[in-house]
N, C-alpha and C positions, 0 to 999 in steps of 0.2 A: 293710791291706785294708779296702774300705769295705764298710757293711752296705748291703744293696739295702733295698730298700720303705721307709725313715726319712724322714720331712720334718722340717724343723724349725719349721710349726706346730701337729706332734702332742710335740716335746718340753717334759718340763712337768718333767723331773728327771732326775739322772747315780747311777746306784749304781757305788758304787769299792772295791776293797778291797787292803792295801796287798800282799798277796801275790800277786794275777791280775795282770802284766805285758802282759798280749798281746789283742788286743781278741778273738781267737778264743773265748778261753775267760772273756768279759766275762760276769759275774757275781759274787754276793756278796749279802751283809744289813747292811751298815753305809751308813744314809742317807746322801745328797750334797741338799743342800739348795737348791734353787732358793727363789723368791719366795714357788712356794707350796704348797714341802714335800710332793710328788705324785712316787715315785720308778717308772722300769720301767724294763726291759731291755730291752722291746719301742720303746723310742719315740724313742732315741737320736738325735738328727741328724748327719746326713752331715756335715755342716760342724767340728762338734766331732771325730766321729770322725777327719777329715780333721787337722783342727789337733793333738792328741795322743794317744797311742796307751797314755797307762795316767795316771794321777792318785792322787798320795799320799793317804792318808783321812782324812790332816788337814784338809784344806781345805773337810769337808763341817762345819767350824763355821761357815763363814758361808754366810748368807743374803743374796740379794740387796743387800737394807737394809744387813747388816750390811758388806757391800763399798763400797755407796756412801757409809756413815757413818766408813768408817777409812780412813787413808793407806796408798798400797802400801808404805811401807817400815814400819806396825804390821803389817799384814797380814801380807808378808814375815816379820818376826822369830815371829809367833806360829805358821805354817803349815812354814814352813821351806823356802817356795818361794820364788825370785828377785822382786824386784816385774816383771819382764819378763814374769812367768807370771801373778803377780796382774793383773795387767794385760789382759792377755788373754781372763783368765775375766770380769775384767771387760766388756770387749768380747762376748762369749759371750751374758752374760746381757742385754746391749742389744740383742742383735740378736734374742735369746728377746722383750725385750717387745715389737720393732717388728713380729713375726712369728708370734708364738703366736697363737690363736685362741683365746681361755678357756671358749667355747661346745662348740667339741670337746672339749677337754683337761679339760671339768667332766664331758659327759653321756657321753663313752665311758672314764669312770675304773671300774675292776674290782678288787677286791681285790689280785690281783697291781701294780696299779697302786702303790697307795697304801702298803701293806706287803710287800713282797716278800720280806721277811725274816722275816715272819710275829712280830713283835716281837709278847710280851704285854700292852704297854701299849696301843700299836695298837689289838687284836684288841678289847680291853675296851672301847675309844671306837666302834670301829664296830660291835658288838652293841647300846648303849644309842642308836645314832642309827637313824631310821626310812631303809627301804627305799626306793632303792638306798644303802644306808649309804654305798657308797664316794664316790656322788656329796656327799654330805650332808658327811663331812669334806673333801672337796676345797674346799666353798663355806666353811668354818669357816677352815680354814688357810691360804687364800687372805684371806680375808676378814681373818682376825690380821695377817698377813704385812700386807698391805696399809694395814691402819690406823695402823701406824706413821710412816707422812708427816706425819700427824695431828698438829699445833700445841696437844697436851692431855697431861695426864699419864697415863702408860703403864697405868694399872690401871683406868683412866676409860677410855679408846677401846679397849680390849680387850672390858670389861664391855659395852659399846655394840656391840660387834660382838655376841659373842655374844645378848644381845639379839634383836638382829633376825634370829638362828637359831634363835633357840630354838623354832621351828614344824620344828626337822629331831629334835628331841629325841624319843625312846617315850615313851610315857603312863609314870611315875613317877619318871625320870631327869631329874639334873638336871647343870648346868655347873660345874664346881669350876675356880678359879684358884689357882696358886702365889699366896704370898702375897709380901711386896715384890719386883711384879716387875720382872725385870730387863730394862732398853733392850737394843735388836738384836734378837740371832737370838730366834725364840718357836719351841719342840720341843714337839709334840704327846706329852703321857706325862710330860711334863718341866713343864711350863708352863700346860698348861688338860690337861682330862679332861671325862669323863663318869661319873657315878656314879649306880649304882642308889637309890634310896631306900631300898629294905629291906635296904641291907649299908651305907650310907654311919656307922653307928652302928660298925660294924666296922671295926677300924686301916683296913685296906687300903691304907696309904702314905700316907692322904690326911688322915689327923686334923689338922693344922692350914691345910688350904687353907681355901680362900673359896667355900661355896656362892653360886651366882648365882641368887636365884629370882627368875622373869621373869612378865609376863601376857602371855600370847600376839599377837604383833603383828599387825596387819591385813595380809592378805596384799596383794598390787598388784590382783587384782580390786575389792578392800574399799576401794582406794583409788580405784579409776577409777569404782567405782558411788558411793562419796563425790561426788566430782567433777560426774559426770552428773545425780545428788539436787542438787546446788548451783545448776547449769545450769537443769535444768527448774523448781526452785521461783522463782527468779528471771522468768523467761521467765513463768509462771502465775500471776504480781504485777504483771508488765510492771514489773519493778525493774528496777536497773543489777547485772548481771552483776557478782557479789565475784573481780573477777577475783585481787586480790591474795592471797588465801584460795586461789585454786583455784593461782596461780602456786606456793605452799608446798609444795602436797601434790604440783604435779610435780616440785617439786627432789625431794621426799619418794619418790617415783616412781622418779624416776631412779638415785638413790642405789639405792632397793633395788632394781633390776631390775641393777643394775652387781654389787652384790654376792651375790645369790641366782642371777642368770642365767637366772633364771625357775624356777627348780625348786620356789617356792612357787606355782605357776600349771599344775597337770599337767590331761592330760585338753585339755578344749573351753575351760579355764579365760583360756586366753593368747589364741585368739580371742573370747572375750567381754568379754575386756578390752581389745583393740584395738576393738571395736563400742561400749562404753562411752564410749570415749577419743573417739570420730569423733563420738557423737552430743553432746557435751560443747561440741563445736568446737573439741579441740584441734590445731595446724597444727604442730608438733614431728615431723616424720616420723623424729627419729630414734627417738622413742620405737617407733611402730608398728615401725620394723627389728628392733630387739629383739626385740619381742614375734611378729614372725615369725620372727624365729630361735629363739624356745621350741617354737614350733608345730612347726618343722620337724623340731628335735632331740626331741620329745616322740613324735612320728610315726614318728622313726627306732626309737628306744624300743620301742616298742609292734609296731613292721609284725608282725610273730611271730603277735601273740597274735589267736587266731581271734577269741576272744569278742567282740573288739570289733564296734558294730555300723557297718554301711556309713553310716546318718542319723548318726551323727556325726561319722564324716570329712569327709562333704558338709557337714555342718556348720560344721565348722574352714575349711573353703574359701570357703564361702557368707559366713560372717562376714568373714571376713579381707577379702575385696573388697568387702563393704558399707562395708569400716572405710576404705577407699579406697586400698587396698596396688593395684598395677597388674601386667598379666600378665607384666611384666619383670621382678619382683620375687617370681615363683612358682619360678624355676629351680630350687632346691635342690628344693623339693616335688614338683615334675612328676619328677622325678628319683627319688623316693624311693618315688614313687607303684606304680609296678608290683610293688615288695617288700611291699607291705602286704595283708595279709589279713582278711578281715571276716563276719561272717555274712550269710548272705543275708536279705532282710528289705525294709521300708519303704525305700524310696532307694536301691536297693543298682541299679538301672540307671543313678543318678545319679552313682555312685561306679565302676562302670564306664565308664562314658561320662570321665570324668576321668580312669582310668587308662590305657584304650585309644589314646584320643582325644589326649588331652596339646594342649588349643585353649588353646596360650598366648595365640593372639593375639586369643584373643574371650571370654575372663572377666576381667572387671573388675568395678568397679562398678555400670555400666551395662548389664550383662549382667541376662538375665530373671531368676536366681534370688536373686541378691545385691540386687536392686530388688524384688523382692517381700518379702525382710528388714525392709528399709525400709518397706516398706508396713504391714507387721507389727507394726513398733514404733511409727510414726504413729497406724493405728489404733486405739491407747491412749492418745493424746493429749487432752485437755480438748479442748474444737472454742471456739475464739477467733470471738467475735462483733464487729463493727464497730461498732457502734450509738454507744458511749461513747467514740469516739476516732474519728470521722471527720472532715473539716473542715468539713463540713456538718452537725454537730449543734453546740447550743449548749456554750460554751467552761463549761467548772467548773474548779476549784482541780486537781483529781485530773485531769482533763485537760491542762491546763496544764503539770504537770509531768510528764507521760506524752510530750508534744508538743518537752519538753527532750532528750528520752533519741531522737527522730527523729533518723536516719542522713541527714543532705541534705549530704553532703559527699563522697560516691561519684562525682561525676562529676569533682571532680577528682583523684579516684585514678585516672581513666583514663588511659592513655597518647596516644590520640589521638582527641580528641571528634570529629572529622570525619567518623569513621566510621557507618555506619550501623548503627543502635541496633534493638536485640531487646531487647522489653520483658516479662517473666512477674508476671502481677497475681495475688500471690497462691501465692507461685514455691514455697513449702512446701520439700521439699529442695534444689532446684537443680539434679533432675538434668538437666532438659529443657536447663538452659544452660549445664549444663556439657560432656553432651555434645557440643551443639551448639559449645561452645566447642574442644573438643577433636577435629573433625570434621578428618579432609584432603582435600584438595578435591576426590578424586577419589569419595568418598562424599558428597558435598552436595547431591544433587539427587534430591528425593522423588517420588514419585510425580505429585503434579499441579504445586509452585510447583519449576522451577530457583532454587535459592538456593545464594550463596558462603559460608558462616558464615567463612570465617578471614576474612574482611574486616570483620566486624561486631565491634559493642562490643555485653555485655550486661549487664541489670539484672532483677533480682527484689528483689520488694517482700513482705515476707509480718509480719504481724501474732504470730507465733512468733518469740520469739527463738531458742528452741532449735534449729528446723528452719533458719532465717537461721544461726545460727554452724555449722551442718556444712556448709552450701555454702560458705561464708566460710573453713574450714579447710580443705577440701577444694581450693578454688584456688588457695590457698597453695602447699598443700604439690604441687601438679600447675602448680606455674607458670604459672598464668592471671589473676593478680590485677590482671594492667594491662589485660584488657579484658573482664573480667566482676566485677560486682560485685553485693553482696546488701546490701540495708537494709530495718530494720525500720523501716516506714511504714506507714500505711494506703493502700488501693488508689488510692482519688481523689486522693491528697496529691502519692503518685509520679507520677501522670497529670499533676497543675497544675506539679511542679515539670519534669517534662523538656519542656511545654508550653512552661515561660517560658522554662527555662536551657540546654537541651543544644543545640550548634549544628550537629549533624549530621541528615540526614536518618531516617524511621522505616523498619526493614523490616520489622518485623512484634510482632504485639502476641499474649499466648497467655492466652488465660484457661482455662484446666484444670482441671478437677475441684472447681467450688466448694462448697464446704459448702452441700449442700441443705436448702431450708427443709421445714415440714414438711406433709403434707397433710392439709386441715382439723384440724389442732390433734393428730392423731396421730404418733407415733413420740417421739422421742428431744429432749426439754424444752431443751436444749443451745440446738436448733437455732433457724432464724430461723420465724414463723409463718406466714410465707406470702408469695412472691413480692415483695411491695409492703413486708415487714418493711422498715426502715431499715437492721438489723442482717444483711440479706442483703449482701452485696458486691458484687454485680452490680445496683446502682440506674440510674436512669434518668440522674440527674447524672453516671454512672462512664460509661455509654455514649456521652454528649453526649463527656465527654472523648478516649473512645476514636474517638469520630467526628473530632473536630477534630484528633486526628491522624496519625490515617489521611487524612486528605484533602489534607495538605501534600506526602506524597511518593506520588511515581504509582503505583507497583508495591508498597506497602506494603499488608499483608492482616493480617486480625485473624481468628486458629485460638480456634473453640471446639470444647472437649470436657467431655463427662457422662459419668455411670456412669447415670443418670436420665433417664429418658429425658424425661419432663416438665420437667424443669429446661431438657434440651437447647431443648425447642422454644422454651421460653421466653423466654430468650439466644437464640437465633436473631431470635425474634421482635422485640424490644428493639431487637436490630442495625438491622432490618426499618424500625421507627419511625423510626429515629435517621439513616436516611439510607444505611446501610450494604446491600450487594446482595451476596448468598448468588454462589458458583464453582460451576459444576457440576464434579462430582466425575469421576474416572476411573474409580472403582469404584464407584456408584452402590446405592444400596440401591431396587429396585425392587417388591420383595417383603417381607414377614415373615422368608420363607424364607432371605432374603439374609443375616443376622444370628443372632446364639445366640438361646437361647430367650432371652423377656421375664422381668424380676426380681418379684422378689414386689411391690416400689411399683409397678411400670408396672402390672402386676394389677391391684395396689388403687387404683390411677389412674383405668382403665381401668371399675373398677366404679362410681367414682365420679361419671362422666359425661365424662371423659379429654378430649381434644381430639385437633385435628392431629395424627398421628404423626409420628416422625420415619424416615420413610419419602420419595424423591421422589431428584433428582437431585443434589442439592447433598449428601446426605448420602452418608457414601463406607462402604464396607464394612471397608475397611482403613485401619492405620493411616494418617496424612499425616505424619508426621516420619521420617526415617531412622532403623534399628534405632541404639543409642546416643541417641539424644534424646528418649526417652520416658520419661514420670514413672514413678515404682511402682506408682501407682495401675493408671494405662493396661495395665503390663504384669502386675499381678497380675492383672487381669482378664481378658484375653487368655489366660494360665496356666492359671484357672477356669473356661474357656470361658465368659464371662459379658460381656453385652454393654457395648458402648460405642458413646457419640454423638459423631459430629463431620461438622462443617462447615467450612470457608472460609468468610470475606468480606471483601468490602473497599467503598472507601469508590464514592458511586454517582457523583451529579453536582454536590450543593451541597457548599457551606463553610462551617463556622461563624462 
C-alpha cells in the first residue's frame, strides 16, 4: 500500500523496527540513518515505500558515507542482507541526494523529526542548542555526516564543523567529541554532544570526551559587510580592488551558507546580505539564490507571528531586488505571501500592495522602491571630485598611476561595435543603462524621442569604483555584458576615447544628476565651488566633446537632468554655447505650478539674485525615459514629490 502526501524531496530518514512488518503499522524509535541522520514517519518517500515494504534494523548502521566507503559484500556479511538489497539502498540514497532539498528538510525539521523515539541523549543535545533546536541539529548532523569526504583526519574536519556551529550553541554550552574518533557512521549521543557547563564537572557519560571551546564565527552578514568595507575603501583610494582577498571570503561564503543554510542570517539579515553582496559588485548569482531561499524559508518561519511588523517585510522585498534578484525569482515568496501576518503600521499598504497585488512582473530592481534603496545607500557616499584626475589637468605621479587602473578596453568586450552607442557621463549605478538595456521593444518609446534600445550598445563612465562594480555585476549576472559596459574613467576621458575609437554611430548621451557645486561658497565643502570649478564634471571642454558627438549622427540627443534647478539651467545653458539646441518638450513646464514645490537651494538661489528659471518649453514636466530606465535619484524624487529638471538637446548646425 503506498502512503499519499510523501515526496521524496521531503525525505531526509527511514525509521525501522525489526518487529513492524507491514508498512500500515510503520513506526518505531530505533534510528535508520541517512547522510544526515534526520528520522520521521511523516516523510517517507513513495518510491522506497514502493521498493520494500519492512527493513531489518540492522541496516540503520550505515550512513550514507558509510555505504559508499564499504563493498556490498562487507556490507552484506555485517547487516545480513543480500548485496542485491545493499544495493539498492544504495541506489535509494542516490536518488535522496539528486532530489532532497536541504532547505526544506533543515527549516521544516520538528522534534518529532529528528527524535522520534524521543532518545535521552537526543533530548540533551537539543535543549543545549538555541531555538528552533531541531533546525540547529539538523545543520550539525548534516554538517558531520558531510565532512567526512574531507581529505583530513577525522577529529580535525569534525572539530571544523562544529566550529562553524558553534553560533547554534545556548549561552554556556559547549561541543564535546568522543575521543579517537572513529571513520563512517558519526551517532549524535554516541559521537559529539552538547554539554552544559555547570554539570560538564559532573560524570554524565562524558568525563573523558573532548570539550571544543570555539570564538564565535562571523556570521555570512559579517562576511558580506567584510566584503563591501573592502569594496568601498578601495574605490575612496581609487586603489585596485583586493580582489583576491575578497575571492577567499566568497569561497568563505559559500562554504558557510552550504553548511548553515542560512539559519545563521534569520530576520532581514539574508536580505541585507544579498544588498551587501550587490553593492560589492559581486556577479555570482548563485550566491544571491541562496540567500533567497533563506528569506523565503525564514518568511515561511515566521508568517504566524503577528508581531512582526509590515516595514520589514517590504523590507526583505525591497532589498532583495535592489540586490538585483529579478520578478522570476520571487515565485516561492509571492506564494507564501498571503500566509504572512503583520502589524499594521509604517508600510503596511506597501506590504499589502505585495500580498494582494502579487506584480511579479513589475518589482525588480528598477522598480521605484528597490531604486530609492539605492539612492539611500549612495547618499552616504563620499562625492568624488574630478579635479585631480581629469585629462585636462596637469599629469602628477598619483595621477599617473590613477590613469593605470582606467578601464579603456570595454569597447572590445562588446559584441557588436556597429551598433549605436548610449553613453551615461557619470553612470553612478547603471540603472538608466541597464534598464535601458533590458527594454523590449515594445516599451521603447518615450514620451518625446522613439528609441529602439535592443539595438544599442551601452557605456557608463563614473569616477566610483564601487557604484561602477554593481552595474558591472549586475549585467553579468542579468546577461547583458556583451552590449553594456561600465568603466571607471573620468567623464572627458570616455568622451576623447569613444570620439577616436568606437565605430558605430551616437544615439544618445545622458548626463543625470551631477554632483552640484556649491552656491557662493555655502553648503557641503565635498562639493565643487562653483559652476567654472575645474572639479565640476560638466566643464566647458566635456561639452565641446559632447557637442562633437552629437553632431556626427543625425538623430543623436544629449538628456540632461537636475535635482537643482540652477545647476539645470546652467547645463542647459553650456549646451546653448556649445552649439547644442534645446527639443521642445510634450509636457512642457509653462508655469511654477506645472512642477512640485521649489527646494530649499532653488530658494536660496532664488534669494541670491537666481536667474533664468527653468521654466519655458523645452523643459518637460515628466519624466523623458521609460519607467525602468530611471536612476534612483530621479525616482527618489518623484517618490518625495520633489522636483526635477530636464531637458533634450541635440546637436544645431556646425561641427567641430
Amino acid at each position: 500500500m503506498m502512503r499519499s502526501g510523501l515526496t521524496p524531496r521531503k525525505a531526509c530518514g527511514l525509521l525501522w523496527t525489526s518487529t513492524i512488518r507491514s508498512i500500515s503499522g510503520f513506526i518505531g524509535s530505533a534510528p535508520f540513518h541517512n547522510k544526515h541522520h534526520v528520522c520521521s514517519t511523516d516523510v517517507v518517500a513513495d518510491r522506497w515505500l514502493c521498493f520494500r515494504h519492512h527493513r531489518p534494523p540492522n541496516l540503520h548502521v550505515f550512513s550514507h558515507s558509510g555505504l559508499q566507503s564499504t563493498s556490498l559484500e562487507e556490507a552484506s556479511s555485517r547487516t545480513g542482507e543480500t548485496p542485491g538489497e545493499v544495493a539498492e539502498l544504495q541506489r535509494w540514497f542516490d536518488f535522496l541526494d539528486d532530489e532532497e532539498d536541504p532547505y526544506d528538510a533543515c527549516w521544516s525539521a520538528d522534534s518529532l523529526s529528528v527524535n522520534p523515539g524521543q532518545d535521552e541523549r537526543l533530548n540533551a543535545i537539543l535543549q543545549g542548542l538555541k531555538s528552533p533546536a531541531p533546525q540547529s541539529f539538523y545543520i550539525i548532523q548534516r554538517g558531520l555526516v558531510r565532512s567526512q569526504q574531507k581529505p583530513c583526519a577525522v577529529g580535525e574536519r569534525r572539530t571544523s564543523v562544529l566550529e562553524q556551529c558553534s553560533y547554534l550553541l545556548k549561552d554556556g554550552c559547549q561541543f564535546v567529541l568522543r575521543p579517537n574518533s572513529r571513520e563512517g557512521d558519526i551517532e549524535p549521543g554516541l559521537d559529539w554532544s552538547v554539554l552544559a557547563l555547570e554539570v560538564r564537572d559532573n560524570n554524565n557519560g562524558y568525563d573523558n570526551w573532548e570539550i571544543q571551546s570555539f570564538q564565535a564565527p562571523s556570521s555570512s552578514l559579517q562576511i558580506a559587510h567584510e566584503i563591501l568595507e573592502l569594496a568601498s575603501k578601495a574605490s575612496a583610494q581609487h586603489a585596485a580592488k583586493p580582489n583576491s582577498t575578497i575571492d577567499d571570503l566568497l569561497t568563505k561564503l559559500h562554504n558557510q551558507l552550504d553548511l548553515t543554510l542560512g539559519t545563521n542570517i534569520r530576520g532581514r539579515s539574508s536580505a541585507d546580505t544579498a544588498f551587501n553582496l550587490a553593492m560589492a559588485g559581486v556577479s555570482d548569482d548563485s550566491l544571491f539564490q541562496k540567500l533567497l531561499q533563506t528569506s523565503y524559508q525564514e518568511m515561511k518561519r515566521t508568517a504566524r507571528r503577528k508581531s512582526r511588523k509590515a516595514r520589514d517585510v517590504a523590507g526583505i522585498l525591497e532589498k532583495l531586488a535592489a540586490s538585483g534578484l529579478r520578478e522570476k525569482d520571487f515565485g516561492q515568496i509571492y506564494d507564501i505571501l498571503p500566509e504572512v501576518e503583520c502589524t499594521k503600521g509604517s508600510d503596511y499598504d506597501i506590504f499589502q500592495h505585495f500580498r494582494e497585488s502579487r506584480p511579479r512582473s513589475e518589482f525588480n530592481l528598477l522598480s521605484p522602491r528597490p531604486l530609492k534603496c539605492l539612492w539611500r545607500f549612495s547618499a552616504r557616499q563620499a562625492k568624488i571630485r574630478e579635479q585631480a584626475l581629469s585629462s585636462t589637468c596637469k599629469r602628477s605621479p598619483i595621477k599617473q598611476a590613477r590613469e593605470a587602473m582606467y578601464d579603456r578596453d570595454w569597447i572590445h568586450r562588446l559584441e557588436d561595435t556597429s551598433r549605436p552607442l548610449v553613453i551615461d557621463i557619470g553612470c553612478g549605478f547603471g540603472t538608466s543603462l541597464l534598464g535601458m538595456a533590458s527594454q523590449t521593444k515594445e516599451d521603447t518609446t518615450n514620451n518625446n524621442l522613439p528609441m529602439d534600445f535592443q539595438k544599442c550598445n551601452f557605456v557608463g563612465g563614473d569616477l566610483s569604483q564601487l557604484l561602477i562594480g554593481f552595474g558591472q555585476g549586475i549585467s553579468k549576472r542579468w546577461d547583458l555584458h556583451q552590449k553594456i559596459q561600465f568603466c571607471y574613467m573620468p567623464a572627458y576621458d570616455l568622451l576623447e576615447q569613444v570620439l577616436r575609437e568606437y565605430p558605430g554611430p551616437i544615439a544618445m548621451i545622458l548626463i543625470q544628476f551631477p554632483s552640484p557645486y556649491r552656491l557662493l561658497d555655502e553648503g557641503n565643502s565635498q562639493l565643487p565651488s562653483g559652476a567654472d570649478d575645474p572639479s565640476f564634471m560638466v566643464t566647458k571642454e566635456l561639452m565641446s566633446r559632447v557637442q562633437c558627438l552629437l553632431s556626427k549622427s543625425e538623430s543623436a540627443t544629449l538628456l540632461l537632468q537636475s535635482n537643482c534647478e540652477d545647476v539645470a539651467v546652467t547645463l542647459r545653458n553650456l549646451g546653448r554655447e556649445h552649439g547644442l539646441a534645446p527639443i521642445e518638450s510634450v509636457h512642457p513646464i509653462i508655469s511654477e505650478s506645472d512642477q512640485a514645490p521649489p527646494s530649499k537651494r532653488t530658494i536660496r538661489w532664488m534669494e541670491l539674485g537666481g536667474g533664468p528659471r527653468a521654466i519655458g518649453s523645452e523643459w518637460s514636466s515628466e519624466p523623458l525615459l521609460p519607467l525602468g530606465c530611471r536612476t534612483e535619484t530621479e525616482m527618489a524624487y518623484i517618490l518625495d514629490n520633489k522636483p526635477v529638471h530636464r531637458c533634450w538637446m541635440r546637436a544645431d548646425k556646425w561641427c567641430c
